[in-house]
N, C-alpha and C positions, 0 to 999 in steps of 0.2 A: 460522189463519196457519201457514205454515210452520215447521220449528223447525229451528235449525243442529245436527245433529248427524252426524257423520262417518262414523259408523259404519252410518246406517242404508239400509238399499236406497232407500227412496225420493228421500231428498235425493243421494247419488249422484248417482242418474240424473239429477235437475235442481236443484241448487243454489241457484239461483239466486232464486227466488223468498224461501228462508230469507236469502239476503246481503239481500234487501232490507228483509229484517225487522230485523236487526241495524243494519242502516242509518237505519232512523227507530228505531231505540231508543238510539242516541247513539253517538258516537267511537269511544267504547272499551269494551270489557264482558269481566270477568273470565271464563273457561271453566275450569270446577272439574274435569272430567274430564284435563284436560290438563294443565292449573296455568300455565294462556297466557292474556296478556290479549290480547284480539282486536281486531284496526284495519279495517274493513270498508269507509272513505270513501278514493277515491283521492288527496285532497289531502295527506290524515295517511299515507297508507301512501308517497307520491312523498316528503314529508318525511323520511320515518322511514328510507328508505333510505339518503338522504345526511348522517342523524345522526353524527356522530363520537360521542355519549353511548352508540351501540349499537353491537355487535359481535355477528359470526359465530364469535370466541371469546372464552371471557375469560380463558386460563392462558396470557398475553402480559402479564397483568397483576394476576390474583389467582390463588391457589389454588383446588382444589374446596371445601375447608375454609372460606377468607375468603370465599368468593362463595355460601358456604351449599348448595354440593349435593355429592351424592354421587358417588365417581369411579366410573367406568365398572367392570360387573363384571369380573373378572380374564379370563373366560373368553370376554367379546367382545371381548378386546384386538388382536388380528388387522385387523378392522372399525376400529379406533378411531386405531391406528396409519396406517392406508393413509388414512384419512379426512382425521383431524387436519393431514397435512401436503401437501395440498392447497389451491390458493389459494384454493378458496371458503371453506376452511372456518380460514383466518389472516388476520390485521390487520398493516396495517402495523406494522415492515418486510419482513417475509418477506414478506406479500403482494407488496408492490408489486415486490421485487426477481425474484420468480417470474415474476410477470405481465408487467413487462418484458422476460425472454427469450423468454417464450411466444408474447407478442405481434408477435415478427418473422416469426413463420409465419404468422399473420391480419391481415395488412397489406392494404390494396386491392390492392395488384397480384400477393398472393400470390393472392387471392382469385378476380381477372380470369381469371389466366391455370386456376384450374381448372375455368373455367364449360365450354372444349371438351368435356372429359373427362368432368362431371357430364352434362350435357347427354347425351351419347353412352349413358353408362349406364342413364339414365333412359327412354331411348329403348327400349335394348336389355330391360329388366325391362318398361317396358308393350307392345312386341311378345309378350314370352311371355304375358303376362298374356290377350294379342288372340287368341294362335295355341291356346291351351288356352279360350277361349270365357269368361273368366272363371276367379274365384278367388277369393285372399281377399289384398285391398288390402293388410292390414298386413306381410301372408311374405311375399307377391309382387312388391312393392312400395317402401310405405312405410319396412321395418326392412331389407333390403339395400343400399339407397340411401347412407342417412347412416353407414349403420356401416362401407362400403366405402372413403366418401371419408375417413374421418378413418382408420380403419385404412391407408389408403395413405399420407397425411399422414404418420402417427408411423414408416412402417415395418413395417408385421406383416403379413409375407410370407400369401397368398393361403388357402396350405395349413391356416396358423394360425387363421383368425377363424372356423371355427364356434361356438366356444366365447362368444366374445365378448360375443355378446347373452345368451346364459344369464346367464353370469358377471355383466353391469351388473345384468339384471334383479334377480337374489338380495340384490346389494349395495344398489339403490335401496330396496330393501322396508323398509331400516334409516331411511327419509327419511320414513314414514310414521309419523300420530299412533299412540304407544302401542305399539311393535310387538312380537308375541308373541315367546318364546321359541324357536320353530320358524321363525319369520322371521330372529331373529339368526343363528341356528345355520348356516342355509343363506348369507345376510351372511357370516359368518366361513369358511368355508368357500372362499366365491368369492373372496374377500380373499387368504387363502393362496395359493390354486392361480394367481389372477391376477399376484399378488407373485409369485411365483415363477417362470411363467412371461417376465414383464416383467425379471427381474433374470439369467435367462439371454440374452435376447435383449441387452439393453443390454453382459450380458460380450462378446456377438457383434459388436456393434457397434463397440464400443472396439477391438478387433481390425480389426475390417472396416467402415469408418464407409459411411454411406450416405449418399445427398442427399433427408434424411428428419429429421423433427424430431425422432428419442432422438438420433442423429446430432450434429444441432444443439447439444442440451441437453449431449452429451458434450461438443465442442467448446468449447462456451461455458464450463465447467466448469473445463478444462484451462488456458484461458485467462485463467482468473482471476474470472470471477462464479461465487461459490458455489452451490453446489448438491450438495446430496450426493443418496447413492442414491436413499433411501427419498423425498424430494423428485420425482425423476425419477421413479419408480413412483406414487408417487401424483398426480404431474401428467399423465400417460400414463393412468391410472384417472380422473381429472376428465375430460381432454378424448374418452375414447371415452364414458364415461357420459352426460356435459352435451352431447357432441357429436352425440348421435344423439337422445337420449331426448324432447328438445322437438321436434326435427323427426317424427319418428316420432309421437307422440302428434297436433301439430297438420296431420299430414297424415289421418290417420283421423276425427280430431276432424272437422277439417272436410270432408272428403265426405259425410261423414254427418251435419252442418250441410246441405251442398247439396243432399243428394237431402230433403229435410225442408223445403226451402224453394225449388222446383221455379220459380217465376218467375225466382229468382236466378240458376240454375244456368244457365237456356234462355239469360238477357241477357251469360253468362260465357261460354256457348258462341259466340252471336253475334260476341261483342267481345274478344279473348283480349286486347286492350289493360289490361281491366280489372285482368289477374291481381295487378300489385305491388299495387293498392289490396285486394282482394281476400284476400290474403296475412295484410295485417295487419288487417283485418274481422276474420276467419278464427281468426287468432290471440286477439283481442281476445272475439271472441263465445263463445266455448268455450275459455277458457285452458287450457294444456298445466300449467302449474304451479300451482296456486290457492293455493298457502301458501309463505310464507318467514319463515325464522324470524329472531331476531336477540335478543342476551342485552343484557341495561339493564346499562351498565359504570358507567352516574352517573346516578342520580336523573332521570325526565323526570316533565312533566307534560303531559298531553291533557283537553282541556277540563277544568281545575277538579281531573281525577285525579291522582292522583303514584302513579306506578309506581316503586316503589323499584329500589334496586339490586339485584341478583343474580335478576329476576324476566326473564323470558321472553315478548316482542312476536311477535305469530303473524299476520304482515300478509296477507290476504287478497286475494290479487292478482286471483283470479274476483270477488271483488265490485267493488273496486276498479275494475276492467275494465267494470261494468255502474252504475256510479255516472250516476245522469241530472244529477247536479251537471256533470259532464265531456263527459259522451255523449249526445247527444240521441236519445230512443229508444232507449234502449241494447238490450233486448228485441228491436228489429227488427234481421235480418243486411241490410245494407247494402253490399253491395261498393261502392259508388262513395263510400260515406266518406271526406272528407277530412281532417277535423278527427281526428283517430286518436291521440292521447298515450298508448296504452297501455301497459304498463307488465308485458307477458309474457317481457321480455327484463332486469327489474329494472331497476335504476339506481342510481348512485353509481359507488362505486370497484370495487363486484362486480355492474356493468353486465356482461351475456355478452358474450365475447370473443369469441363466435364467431359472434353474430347475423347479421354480411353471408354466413358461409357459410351458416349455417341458411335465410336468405332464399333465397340461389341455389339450394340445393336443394329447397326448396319449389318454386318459380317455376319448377325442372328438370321436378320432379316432375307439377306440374300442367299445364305446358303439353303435356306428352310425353300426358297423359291426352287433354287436350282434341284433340291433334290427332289421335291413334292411336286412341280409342277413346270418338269423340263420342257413342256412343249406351251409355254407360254407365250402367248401374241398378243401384241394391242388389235382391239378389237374396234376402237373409233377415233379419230382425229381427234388427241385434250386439247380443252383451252388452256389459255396461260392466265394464270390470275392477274389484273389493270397494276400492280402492284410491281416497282422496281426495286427496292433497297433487299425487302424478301421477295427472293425469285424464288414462284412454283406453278403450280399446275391447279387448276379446279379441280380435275380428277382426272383419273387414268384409267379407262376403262379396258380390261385385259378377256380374254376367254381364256381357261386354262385346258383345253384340252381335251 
């Protein structure tokens, strides 16, 4: 039988077979490498997100000292600053009062009116994709797409965003179980330079406002909801990270689901009706995110267990996702799934904010394939990037045709 273990090549590549194993061995199971108790059933991990007894932090309410861990080393503090004040990673109320300004940019109609714009681009990246014979889905494609639309969102002029996808990548590495020293380093690094960047641009802005969301977050500012800087830089670092990182993963993830499951793909061709159901198949069969974590702020119990306070829940959102309690067939890709509750987008009060755009770019991204480049094939066996919490691929090298 399979064995959960994170770190090794094999479960990597397929997962999924060990979440199964964890799943008839019960609820909850302590992980001594990590010091996480583990939720693998999608009933307990749907619960656990909308627990008020668990938080994304706890120094809202206890010390590192009372909560029993140790504070962050001096030397990642860069990482820990940018991070911390970020609304994924605060509880109500800073949460909720961040998330309220934020969320006037990801309103439905802010959303409508950029499906022209997506749509257009998505077009324009899979004709080069067509007119070069092929490539590789994730540069060509998948990581231009999502980093463009939200980099226009916040304002970061055209000239600026090469950087942008290094810089997330380095800082996400800090999101992985256990991460090396050589991972923080380069973490902290992209921390500064992005901080840094992000707080000349907003002085730019205050000067010269735009019709752009630092813009917005000035304004709002001035006007009397609080927000200080280091807020606005790290909510500008949440929404280009969260903002690209699940779409860019579940767009690789799943091509490489499709060419793997070649009936599905020929009835996706047929029928490009299928695509929103498709979407979140897609999303659901090969999760972009398989882990969230959350800290015990009061005592819970999971069948019969009591997980104390200041211990650490590591919910399993790839299992979760393939749970046959939920999913019928979970194992088989199903585009025409109805019944889909999955749970790639979380939920609760750190439900994504940004899921309808991450949808519309998906839905940009895939229809622009299907129609521009219907005879598309992987062209060479991707790797999987060493990387468990974000599941993707190095690249997807395709021929179109």
């Amino acid at each position: 039988m399979a064995a959960f273990d994170p770190w090794d090549p094999d479960f990597l590549a397929d997962p999924y077979p060990a979440y199964a194993e964890l799943r008839a061995r019960g609820r909850v199971q302590y992980f001594e490498p990590t010091n996480q108790w583990l939720v693998p059933h999608h009933a307990d991990v749907s619960a656990l997100l909308r627990d008020r007894r668990l938080g994304r932090t706890y120094q809202h309410r206890f010390t590192h000292e009372d909560f029993g861990r140790s504070a962050p080393a001096p030397e990642h503090e860069p990482f820990h600053t940018l991070n911390d004040h970020g609304m994924l990673d605060l509880e109500p109320p800073d949460h909720t009062r961040i998330r309220r300004l934020v969320s006037k940019a990801f309103t439905p109609r802010t959303v409508e009116r950029l499906k022209p714009y997506v749509a257009r681009l998505a077009g324009e990246l899979v004709d080069g994709l067509v007119r070069s014979g092929g490539g590789d889905l994730l540069t060509d494609v998948a990581e231009p797409l999502p980093v463009a639309v939200i980099a226009e969102m916040l304002g970061i002029p055209e000239a600026d965003r090469a950087p942008l996808r290094p810089w997330s990548a380095d800082i996400c590495g800090m999101y992985e179980l256990n991460p090396s020293e050589d991972t923080a380093a380069k973490a902290v690094r992209a921390s500064v330079e992005f901080s840094d960047y992000l707080r000349e641009l907003i002085a730019e802005r205050r000067k010269e406002p735009g019709d752009d969301l630092i813009s917005g977050l000035i304004e709002a500012h001035d006007e009397g909801d609080r927000l200080t800087e280091q807020e606005m830089i790290s909510t500008a670092v949440l929404l280009l990270n969260a903002g690209h990182e699940a779409t860019v993963n579940a767009t690789v993830n799943g091509w490489n689901a499709l060419f793997r499951n070649p009936a599905q793909l020929a009835a996706l061709r047929a029928d490009h009706s299928l695509v929103p159901t498709a979407i979140e198949e897609l999303m659901r069969y090969d999760t972009p995110l398989q882990l969230f974590e959350r800290w015990v702020l009061d005592e819970i119990e999971i069948d019969g267990t009591a997980i104390p306070r200041g211990a650490e829940i590591a919910m399993l959102f790839g299992s979760a996702n393939h749970d046959p309690a939920v999913f019928h067939n979970p194992g088989l890709l199903d585009l025409t799934r109805r019944d889909n509750p999955h749970i790639s987008f979380s939920a609760g009060i750190h439900y994504c904010i940004g899921a309808p755009l991450a949808r519309l770019e998906l839905a940009a991204s895939m229809t622009a394939l299907l129609e521009r480049a219907p005879a598309l094939t992987l062209a060479a066996e991707p790797k999987r990037k060493p990387n468990f919490v974000i599941r993707g691929l190095e690249g997807l090298s395709v021929e179109a045709g």
